[in-house]
mmCIF file of the N, C-alpha and C atoms, coordinates in Angstrom:
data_MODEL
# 
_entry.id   MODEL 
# 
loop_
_atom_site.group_PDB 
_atom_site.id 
_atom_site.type_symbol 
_atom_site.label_atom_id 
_atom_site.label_alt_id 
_atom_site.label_comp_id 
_atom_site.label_asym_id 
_atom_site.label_entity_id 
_atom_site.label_seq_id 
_atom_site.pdbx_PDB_ins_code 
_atom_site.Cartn_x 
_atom_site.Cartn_y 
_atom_site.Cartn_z 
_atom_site.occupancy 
_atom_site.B_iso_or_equiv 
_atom_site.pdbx_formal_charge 
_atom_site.auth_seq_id 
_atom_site.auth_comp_id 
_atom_site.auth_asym_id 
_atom_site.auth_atom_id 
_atom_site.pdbx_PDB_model_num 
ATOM 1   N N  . UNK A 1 1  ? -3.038 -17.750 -18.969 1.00 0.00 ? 1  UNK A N  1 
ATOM 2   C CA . UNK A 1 1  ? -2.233 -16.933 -18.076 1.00 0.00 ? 1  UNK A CA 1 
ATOM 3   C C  . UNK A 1 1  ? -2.835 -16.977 -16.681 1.00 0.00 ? 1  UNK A C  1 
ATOM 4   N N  . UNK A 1 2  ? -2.182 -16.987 -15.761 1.00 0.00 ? 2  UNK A N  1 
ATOM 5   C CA . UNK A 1 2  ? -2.306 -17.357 -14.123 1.00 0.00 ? 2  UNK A CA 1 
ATOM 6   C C  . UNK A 1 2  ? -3.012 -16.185 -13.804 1.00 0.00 ? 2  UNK A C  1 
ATOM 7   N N  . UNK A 1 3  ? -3.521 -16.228 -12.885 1.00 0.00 ? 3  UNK A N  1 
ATOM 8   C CA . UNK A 1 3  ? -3.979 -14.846 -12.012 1.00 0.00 ? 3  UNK A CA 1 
ATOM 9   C C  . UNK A 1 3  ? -2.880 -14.027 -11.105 1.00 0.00 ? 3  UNK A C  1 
ATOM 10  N N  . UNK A 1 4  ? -2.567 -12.866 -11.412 1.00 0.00 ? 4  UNK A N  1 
ATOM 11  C CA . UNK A 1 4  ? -1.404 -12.242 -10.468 1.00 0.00 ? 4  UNK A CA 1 
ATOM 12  C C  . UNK A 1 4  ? -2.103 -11.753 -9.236  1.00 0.00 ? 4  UNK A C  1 
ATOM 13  N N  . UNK A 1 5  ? -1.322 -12.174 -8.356  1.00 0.00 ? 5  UNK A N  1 
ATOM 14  C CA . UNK A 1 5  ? -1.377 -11.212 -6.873  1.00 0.00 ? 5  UNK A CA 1 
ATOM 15  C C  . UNK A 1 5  ? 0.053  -10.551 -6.861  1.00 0.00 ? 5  UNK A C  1 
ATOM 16  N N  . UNK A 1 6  ? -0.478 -9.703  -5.734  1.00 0.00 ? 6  UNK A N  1 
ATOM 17  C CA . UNK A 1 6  ? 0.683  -8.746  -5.150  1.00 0.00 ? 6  UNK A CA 1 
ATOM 18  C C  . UNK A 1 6  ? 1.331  -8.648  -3.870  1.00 0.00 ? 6  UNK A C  1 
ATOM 19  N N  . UNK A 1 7  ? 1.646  -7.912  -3.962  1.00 0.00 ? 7  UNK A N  1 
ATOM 20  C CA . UNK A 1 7  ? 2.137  -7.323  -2.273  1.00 0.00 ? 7  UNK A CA 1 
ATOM 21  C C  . UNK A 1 7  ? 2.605  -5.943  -2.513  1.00 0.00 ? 7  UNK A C  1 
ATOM 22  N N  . UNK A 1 8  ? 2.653  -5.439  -1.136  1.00 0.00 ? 8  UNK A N  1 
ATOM 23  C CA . UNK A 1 8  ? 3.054  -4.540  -1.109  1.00 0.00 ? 8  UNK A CA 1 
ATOM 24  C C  . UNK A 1 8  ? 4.057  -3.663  0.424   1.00 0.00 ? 8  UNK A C  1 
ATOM 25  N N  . UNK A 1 9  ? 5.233  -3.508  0.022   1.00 0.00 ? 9  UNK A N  1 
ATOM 26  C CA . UNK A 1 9  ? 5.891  -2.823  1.273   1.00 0.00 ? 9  UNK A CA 1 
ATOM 27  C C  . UNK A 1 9  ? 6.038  -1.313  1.106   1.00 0.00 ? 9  UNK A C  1 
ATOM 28  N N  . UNK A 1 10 ? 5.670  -1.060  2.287   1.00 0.00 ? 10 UNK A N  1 
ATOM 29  C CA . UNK A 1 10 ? 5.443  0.545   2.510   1.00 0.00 ? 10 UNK A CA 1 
ATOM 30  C C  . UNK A 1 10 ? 6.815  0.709   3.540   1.00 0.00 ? 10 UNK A C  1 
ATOM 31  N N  . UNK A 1 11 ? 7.596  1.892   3.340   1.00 0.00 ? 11 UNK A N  1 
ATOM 32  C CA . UNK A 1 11 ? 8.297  2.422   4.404   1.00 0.00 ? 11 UNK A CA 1 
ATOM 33  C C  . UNK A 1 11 ? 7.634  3.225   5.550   1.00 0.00 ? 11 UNK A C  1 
ATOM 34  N N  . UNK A 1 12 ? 7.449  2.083   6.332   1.00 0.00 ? 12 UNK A N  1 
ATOM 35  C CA . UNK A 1 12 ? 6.760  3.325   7.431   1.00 0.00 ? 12 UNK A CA 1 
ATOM 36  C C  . UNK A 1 12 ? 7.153  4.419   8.120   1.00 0.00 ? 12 UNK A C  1 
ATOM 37  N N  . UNK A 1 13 ? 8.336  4.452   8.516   1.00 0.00 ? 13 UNK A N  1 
ATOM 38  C CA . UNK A 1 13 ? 8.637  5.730   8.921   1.00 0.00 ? 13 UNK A CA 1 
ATOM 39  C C  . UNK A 1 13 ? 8.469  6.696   7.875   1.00 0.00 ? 13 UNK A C  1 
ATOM 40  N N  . UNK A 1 14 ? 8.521  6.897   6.762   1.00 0.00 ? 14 UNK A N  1 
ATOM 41  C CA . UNK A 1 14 ? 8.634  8.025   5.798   1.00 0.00 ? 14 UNK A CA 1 
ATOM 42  C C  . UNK A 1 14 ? 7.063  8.045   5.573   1.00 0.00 ? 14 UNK A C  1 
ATOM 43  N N  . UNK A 1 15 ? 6.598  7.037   5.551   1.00 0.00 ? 15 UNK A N  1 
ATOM 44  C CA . UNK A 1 15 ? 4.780  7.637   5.200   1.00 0.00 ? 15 UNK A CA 1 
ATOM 45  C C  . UNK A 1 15 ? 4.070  8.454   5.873   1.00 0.00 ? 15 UNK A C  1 
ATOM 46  N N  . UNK A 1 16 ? 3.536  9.422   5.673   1.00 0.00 ? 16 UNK A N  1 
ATOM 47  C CA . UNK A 1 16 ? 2.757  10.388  6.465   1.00 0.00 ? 16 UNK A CA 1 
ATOM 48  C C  . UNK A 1 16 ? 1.413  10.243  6.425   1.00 0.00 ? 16 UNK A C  1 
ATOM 49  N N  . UNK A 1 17 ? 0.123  9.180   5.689   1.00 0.00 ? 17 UNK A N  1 
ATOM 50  C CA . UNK A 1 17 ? -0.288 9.022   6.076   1.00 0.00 ? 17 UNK A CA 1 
ATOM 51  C C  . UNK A 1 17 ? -1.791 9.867   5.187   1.00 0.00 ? 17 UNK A C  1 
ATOM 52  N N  . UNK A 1 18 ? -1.307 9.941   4.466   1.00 0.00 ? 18 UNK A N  1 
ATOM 53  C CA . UNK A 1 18 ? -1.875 11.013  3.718   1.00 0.00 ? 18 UNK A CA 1 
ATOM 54  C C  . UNK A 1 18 ? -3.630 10.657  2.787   1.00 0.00 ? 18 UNK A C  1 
ATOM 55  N N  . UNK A 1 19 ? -3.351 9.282   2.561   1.00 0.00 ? 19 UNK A N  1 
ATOM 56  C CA . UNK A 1 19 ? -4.496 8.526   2.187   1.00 0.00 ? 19 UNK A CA 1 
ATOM 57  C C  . UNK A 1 19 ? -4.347 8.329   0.637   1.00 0.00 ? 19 UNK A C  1 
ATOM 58  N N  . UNK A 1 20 ? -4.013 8.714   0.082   1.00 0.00 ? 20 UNK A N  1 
ATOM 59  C CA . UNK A 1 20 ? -3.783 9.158   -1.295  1.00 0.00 ? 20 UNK A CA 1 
ATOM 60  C C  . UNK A 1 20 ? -3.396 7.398   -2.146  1.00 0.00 ? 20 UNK A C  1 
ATOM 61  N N  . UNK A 1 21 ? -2.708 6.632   -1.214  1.00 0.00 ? 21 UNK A N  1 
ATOM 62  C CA . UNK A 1 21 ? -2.747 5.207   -1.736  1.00 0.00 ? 21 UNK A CA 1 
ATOM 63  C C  . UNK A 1 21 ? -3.930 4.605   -1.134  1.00 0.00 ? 21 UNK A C  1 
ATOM 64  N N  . UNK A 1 22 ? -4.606 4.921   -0.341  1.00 0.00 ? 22 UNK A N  1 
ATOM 65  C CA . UNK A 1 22 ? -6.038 4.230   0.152   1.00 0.00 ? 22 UNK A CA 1 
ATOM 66  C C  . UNK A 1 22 ? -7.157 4.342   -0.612  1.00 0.00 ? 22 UNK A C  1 
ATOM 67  N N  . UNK A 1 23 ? -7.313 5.325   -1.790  1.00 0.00 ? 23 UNK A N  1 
ATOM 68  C CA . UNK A 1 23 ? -8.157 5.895   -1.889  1.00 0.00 ? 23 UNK A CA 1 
ATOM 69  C C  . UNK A 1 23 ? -8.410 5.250   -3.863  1.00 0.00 ? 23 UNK A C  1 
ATOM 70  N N  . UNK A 1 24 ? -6.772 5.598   -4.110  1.00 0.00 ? 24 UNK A N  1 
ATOM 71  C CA . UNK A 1 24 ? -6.684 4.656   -5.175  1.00 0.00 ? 24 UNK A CA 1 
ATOM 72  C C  . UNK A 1 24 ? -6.656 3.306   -5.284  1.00 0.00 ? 24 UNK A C  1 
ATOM 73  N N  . UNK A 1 25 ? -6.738 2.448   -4.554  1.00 0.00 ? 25 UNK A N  1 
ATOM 74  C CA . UNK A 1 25 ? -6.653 1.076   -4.620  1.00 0.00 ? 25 UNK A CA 1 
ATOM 75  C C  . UNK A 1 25 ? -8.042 0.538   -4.965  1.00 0.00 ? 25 UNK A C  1 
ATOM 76  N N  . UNK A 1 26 ? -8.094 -0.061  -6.312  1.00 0.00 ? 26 UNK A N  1 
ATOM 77  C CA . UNK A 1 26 ? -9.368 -0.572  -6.684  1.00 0.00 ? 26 UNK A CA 1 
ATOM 78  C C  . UNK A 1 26 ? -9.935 -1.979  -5.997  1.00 0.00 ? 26 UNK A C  1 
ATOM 79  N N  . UNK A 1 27 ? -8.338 -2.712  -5.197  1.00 0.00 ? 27 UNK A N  1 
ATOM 80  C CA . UNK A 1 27 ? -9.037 -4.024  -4.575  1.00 0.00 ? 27 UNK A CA 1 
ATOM 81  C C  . UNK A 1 27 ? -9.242 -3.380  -3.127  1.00 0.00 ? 27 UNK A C  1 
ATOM 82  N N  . UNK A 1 28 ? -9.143 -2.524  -2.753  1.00 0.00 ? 28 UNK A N  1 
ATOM 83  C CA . UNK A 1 28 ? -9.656 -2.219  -1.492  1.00 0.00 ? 28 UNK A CA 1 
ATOM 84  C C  . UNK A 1 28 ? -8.564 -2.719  -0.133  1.00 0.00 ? 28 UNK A C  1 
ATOM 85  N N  . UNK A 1 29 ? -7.929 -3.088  -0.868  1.00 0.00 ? 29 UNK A N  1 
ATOM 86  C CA . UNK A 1 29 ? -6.352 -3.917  -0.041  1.00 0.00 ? 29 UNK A CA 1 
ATOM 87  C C  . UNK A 1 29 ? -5.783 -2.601  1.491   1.00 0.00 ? 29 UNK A C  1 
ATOM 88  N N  . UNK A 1 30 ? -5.491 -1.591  1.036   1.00 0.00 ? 30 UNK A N  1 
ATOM 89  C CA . UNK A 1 30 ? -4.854 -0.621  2.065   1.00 0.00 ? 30 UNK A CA 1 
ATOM 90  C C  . UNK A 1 30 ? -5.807 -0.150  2.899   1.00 0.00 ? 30 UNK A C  1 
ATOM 91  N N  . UNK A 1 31 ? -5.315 0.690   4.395   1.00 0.00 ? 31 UNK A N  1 
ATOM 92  C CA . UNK A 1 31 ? -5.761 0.865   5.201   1.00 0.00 ? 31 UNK A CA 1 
ATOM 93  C C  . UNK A 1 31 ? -4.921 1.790   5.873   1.00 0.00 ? 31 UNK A C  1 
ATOM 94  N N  . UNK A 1 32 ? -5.138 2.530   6.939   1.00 0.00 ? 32 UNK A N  1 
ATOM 95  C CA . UNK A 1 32 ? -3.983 3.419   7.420   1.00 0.00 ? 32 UNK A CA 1 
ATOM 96  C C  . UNK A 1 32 ? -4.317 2.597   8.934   1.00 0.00 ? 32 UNK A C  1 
ATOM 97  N N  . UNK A 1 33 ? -2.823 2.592   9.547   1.00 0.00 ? 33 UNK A N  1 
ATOM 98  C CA . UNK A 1 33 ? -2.822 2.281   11.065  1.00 0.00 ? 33 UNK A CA 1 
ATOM 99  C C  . UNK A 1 33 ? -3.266 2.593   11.921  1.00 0.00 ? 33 UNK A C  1 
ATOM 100 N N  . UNK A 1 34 ? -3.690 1.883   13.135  1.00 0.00 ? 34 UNK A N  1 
ATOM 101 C CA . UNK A 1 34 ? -3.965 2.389   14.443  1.00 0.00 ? 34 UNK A CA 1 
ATOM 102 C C  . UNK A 1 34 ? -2.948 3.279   15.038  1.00 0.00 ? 34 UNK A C  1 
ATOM 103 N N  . UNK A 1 35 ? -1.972 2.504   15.025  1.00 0.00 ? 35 UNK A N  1 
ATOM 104 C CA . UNK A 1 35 ? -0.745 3.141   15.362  1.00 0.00 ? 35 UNK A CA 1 
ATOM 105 C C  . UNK A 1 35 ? 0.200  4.082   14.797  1.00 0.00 ? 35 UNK A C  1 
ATOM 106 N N  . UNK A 1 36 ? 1.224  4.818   15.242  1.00 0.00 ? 36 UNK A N  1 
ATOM 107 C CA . UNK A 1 36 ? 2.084  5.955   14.326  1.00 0.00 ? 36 UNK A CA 1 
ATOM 108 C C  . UNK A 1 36 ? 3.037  5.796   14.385  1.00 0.00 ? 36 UNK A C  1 
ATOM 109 N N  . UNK A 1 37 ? 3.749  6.380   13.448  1.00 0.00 ? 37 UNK A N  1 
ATOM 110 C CA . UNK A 1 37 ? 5.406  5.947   13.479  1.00 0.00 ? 37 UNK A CA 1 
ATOM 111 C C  . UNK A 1 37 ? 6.013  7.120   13.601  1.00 0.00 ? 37 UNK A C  1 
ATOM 112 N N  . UNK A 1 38 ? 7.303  7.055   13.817  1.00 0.00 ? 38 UNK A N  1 
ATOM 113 C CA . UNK A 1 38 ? 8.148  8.361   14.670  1.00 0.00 ? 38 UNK A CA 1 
ATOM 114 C C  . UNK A 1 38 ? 8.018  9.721   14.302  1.00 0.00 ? 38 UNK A C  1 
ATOM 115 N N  . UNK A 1 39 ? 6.927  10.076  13.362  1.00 0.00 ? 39 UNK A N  1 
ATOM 116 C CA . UNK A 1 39 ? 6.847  10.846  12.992  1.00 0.00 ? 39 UNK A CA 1 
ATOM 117 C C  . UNK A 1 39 ? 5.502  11.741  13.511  1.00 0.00 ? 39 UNK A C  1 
ATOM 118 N N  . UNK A 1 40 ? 4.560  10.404  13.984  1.00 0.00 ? 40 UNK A N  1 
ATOM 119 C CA . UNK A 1 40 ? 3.424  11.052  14.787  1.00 0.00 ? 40 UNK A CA 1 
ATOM 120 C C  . UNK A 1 40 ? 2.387  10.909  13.776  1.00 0.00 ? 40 UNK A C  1 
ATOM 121 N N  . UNK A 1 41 ? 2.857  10.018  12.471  1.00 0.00 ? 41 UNK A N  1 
ATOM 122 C CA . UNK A 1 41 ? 1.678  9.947   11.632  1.00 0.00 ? 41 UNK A CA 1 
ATOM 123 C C  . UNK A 1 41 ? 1.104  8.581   11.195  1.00 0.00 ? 41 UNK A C  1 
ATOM 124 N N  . UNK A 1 42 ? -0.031 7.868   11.125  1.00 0.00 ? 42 UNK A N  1 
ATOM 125 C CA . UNK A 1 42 ? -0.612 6.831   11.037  1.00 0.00 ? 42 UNK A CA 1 
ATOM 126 C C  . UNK A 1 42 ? 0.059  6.163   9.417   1.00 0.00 ? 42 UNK A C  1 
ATOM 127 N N  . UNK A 1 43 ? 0.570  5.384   9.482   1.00 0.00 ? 43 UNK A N  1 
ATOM 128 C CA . UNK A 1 43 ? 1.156  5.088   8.362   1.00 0.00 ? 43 UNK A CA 1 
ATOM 129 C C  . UNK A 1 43 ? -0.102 3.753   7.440   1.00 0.00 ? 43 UNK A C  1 
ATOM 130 N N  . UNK A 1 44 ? 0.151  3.827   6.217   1.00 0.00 ? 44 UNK A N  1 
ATOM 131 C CA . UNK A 1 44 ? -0.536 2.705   5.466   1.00 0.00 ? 44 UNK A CA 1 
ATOM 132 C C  . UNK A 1 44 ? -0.114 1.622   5.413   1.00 0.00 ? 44 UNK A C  1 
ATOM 133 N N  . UNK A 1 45 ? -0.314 0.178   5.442   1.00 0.00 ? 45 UNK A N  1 
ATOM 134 C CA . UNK A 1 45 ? -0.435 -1.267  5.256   1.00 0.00 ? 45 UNK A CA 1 
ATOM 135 C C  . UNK A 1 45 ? -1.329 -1.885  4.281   1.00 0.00 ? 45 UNK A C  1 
ATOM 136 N N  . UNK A 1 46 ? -0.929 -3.132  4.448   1.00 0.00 ? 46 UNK A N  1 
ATOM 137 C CA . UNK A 1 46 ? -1.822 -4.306  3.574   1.00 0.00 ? 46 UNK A CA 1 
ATOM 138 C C  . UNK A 1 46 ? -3.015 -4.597  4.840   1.00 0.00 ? 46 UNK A C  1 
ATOM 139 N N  . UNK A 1 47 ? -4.208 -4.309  5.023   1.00 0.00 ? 47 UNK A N  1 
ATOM 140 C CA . UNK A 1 47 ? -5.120 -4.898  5.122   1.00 0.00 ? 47 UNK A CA 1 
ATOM 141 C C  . UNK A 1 47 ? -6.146 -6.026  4.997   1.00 0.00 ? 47 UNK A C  1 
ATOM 142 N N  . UNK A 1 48 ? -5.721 -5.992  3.679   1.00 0.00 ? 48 UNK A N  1 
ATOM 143 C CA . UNK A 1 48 ? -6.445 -7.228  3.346   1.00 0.00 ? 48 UNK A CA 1 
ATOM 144 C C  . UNK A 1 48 ? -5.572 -7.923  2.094   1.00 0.00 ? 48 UNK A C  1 
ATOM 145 N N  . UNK A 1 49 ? -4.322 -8.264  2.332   1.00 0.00 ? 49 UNK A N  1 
ATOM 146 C CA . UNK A 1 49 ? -3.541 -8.981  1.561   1.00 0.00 ? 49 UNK A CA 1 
ATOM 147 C C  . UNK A 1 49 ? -3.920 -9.510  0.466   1.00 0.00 ? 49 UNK A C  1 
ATOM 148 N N  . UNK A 1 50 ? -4.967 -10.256 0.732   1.00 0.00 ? 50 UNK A N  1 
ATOM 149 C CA . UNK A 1 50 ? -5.379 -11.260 -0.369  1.00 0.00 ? 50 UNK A CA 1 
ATOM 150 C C  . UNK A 1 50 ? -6.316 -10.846 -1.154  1.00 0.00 ? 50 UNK A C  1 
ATOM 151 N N  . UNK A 1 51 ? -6.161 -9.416  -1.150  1.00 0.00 ? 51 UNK A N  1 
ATOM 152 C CA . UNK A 1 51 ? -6.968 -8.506  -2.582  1.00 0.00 ? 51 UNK A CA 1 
ATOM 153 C C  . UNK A 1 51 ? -6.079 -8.117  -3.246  1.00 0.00 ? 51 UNK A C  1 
ATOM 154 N N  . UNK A 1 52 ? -5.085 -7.824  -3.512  1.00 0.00 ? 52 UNK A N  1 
ATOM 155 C CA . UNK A 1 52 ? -3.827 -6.922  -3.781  1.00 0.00 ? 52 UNK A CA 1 
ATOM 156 C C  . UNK A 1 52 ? -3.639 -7.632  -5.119  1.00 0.00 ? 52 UNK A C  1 
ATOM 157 N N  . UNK A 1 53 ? -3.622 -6.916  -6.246  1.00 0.00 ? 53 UNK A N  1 
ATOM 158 C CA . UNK A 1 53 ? -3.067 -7.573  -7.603  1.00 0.00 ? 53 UNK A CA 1 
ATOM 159 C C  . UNK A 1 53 ? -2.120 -7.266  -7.907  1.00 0.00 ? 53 UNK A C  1 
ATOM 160 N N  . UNK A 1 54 ? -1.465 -6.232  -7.421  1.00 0.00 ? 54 UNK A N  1 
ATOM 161 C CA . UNK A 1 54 ? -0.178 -5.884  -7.826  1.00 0.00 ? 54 UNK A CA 1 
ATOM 162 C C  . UNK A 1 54 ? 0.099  -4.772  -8.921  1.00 0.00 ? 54 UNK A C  1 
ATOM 163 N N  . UNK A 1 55 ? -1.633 -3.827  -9.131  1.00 0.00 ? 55 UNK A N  1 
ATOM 164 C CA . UNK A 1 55 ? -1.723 -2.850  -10.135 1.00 0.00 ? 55 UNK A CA 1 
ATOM 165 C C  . UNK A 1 55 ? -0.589 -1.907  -10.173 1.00 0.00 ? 55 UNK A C  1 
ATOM 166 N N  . UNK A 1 56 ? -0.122 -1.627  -8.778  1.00 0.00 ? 56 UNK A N  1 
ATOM 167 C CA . UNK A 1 56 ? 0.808  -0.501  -8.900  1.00 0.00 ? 56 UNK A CA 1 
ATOM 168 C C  . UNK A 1 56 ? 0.222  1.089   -8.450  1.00 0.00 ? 56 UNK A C  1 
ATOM 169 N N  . UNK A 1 57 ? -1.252 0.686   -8.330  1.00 0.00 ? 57 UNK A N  1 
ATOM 170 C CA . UNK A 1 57 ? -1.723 2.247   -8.356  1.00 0.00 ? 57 UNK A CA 1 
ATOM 171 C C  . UNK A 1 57 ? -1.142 2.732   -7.001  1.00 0.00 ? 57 UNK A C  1 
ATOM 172 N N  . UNK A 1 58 ? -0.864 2.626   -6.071  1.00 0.00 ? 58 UNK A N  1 
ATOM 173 C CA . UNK A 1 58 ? -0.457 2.937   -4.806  1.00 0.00 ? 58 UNK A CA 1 
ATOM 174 C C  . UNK A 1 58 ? 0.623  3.230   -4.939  1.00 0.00 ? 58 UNK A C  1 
ATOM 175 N N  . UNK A 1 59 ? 1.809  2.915   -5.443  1.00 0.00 ? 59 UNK A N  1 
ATOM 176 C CA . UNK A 1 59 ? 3.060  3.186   -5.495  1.00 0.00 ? 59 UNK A CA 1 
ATOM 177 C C  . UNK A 1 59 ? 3.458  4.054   -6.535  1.00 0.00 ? 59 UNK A C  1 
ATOM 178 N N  . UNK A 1 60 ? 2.431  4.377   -7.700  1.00 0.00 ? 60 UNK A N  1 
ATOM 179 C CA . UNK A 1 60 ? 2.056  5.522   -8.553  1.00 0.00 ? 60 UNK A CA 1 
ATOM 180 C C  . UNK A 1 60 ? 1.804  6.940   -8.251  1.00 0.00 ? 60 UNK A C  1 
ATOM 181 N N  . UNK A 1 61 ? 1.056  6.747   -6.967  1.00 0.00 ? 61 UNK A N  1 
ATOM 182 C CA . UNK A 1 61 ? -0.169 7.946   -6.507  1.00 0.00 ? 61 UNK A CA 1 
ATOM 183 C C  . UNK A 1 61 ? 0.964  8.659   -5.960  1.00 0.00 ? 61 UNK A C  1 
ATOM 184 N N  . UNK A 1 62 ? 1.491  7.795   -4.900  1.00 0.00 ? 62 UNK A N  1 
ATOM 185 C CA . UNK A 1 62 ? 2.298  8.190   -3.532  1.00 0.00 ? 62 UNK A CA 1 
ATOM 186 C C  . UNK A 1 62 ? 2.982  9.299   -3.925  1.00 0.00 ? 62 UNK A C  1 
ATOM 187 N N  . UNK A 1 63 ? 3.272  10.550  -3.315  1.00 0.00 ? 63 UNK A N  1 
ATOM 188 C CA . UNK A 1 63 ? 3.688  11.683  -3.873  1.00 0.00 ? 63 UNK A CA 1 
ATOM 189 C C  . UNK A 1 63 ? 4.985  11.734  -2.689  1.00 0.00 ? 63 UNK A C  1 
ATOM 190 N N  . UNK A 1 64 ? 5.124  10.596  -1.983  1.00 0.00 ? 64 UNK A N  1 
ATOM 191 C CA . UNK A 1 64 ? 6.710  10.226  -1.204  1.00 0.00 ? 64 UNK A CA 1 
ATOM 192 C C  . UNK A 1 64 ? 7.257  9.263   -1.508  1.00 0.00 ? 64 UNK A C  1 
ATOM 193 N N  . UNK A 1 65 ? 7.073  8.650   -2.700  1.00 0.00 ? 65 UNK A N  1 
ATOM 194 C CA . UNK A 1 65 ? 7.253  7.117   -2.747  1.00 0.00 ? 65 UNK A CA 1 
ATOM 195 C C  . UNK A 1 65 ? 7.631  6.031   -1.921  1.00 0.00 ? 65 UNK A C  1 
ATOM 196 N N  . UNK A 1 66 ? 6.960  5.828   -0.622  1.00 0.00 ? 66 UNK A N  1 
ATOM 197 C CA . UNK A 1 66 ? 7.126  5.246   0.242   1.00 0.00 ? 66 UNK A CA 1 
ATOM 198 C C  . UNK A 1 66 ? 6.822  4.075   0.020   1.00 0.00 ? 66 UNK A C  1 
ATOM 199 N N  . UNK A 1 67 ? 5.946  3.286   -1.032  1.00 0.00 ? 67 UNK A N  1 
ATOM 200 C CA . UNK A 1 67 ? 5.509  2.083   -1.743  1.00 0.00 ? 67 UNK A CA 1 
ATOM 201 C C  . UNK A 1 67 ? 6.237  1.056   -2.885  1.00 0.00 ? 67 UNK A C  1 
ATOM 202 N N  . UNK A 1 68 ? 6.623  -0.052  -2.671  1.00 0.00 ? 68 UNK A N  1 
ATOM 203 C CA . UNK A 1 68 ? 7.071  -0.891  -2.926  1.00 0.00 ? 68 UNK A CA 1 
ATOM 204 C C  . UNK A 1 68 ? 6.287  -2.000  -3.392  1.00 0.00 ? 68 UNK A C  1 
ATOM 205 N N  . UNK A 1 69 ? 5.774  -2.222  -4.769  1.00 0.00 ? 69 UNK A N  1 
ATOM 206 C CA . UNK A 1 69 ? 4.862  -3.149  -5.452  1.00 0.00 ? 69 UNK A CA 1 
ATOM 207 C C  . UNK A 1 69 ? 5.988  -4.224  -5.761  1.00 0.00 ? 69 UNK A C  1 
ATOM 208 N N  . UNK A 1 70 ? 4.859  -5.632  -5.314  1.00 0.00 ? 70 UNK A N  1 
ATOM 209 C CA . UNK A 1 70 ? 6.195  -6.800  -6.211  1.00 0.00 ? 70 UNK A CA 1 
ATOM 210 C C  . UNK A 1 70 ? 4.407  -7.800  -6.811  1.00 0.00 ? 70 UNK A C  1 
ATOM 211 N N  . UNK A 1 71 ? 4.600  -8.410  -7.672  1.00 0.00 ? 71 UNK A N  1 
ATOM 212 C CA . UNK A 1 71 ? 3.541  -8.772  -8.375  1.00 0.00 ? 71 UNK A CA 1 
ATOM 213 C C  . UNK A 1 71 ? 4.501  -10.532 -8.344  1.00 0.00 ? 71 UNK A C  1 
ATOM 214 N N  . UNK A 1 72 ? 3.431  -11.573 -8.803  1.00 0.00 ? 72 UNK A N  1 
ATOM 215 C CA . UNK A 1 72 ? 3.644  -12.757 -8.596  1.00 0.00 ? 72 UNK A CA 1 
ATOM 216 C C  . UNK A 1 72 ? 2.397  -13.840 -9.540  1.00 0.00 ? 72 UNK A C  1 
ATOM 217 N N  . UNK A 1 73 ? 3.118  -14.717 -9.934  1.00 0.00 ? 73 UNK A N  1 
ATOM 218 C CA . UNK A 1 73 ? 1.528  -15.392 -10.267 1.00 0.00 ? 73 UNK A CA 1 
ATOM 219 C C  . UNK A 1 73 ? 1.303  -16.010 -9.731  1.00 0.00 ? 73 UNK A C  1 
ATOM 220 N N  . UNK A 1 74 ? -0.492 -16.259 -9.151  1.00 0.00 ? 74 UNK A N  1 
ATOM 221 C CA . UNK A 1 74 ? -0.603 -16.753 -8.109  1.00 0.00 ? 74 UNK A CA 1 
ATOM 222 C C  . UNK A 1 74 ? -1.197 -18.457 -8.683  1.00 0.00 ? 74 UNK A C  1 
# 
């Protein structure tokens, strides 16, 4: 069986920023922005893409479901 990677899309306007997917991510993949979105709050991203397995824990945690997991074999 292949090795899976992931990805992941976040809705940024709806994320607030909260950390709660940063904190769970065991590959260390997320990060919160420099920047804010219309809401005035630093939203989360892929950081480091090419850690991301596609566990799901981020799009689990999220208590806005602003997270969008797609998994792939790499």
């Amino acid at each position: 069986m292949g090795k899976m990677r992931g990805a992941i899309v976040v809705d940024n306007e709806r994320c607030k920023g909260c950390e709660v997917c940063m904190v769970n991510c065991p590959a260390d993949t997320i990060a919160m922005a420099s920047e804010v979105n219309g809401k005035g709050y630093h939203y989360a991203y892929m950081e480091k893409p090419e850690t991301c397995t596609g566990c799901a824990n981020c799009s689990i945690v999220c208590p806005d479901g602003v997270i969008t997991v797609y998994r792939v074999k790499a």
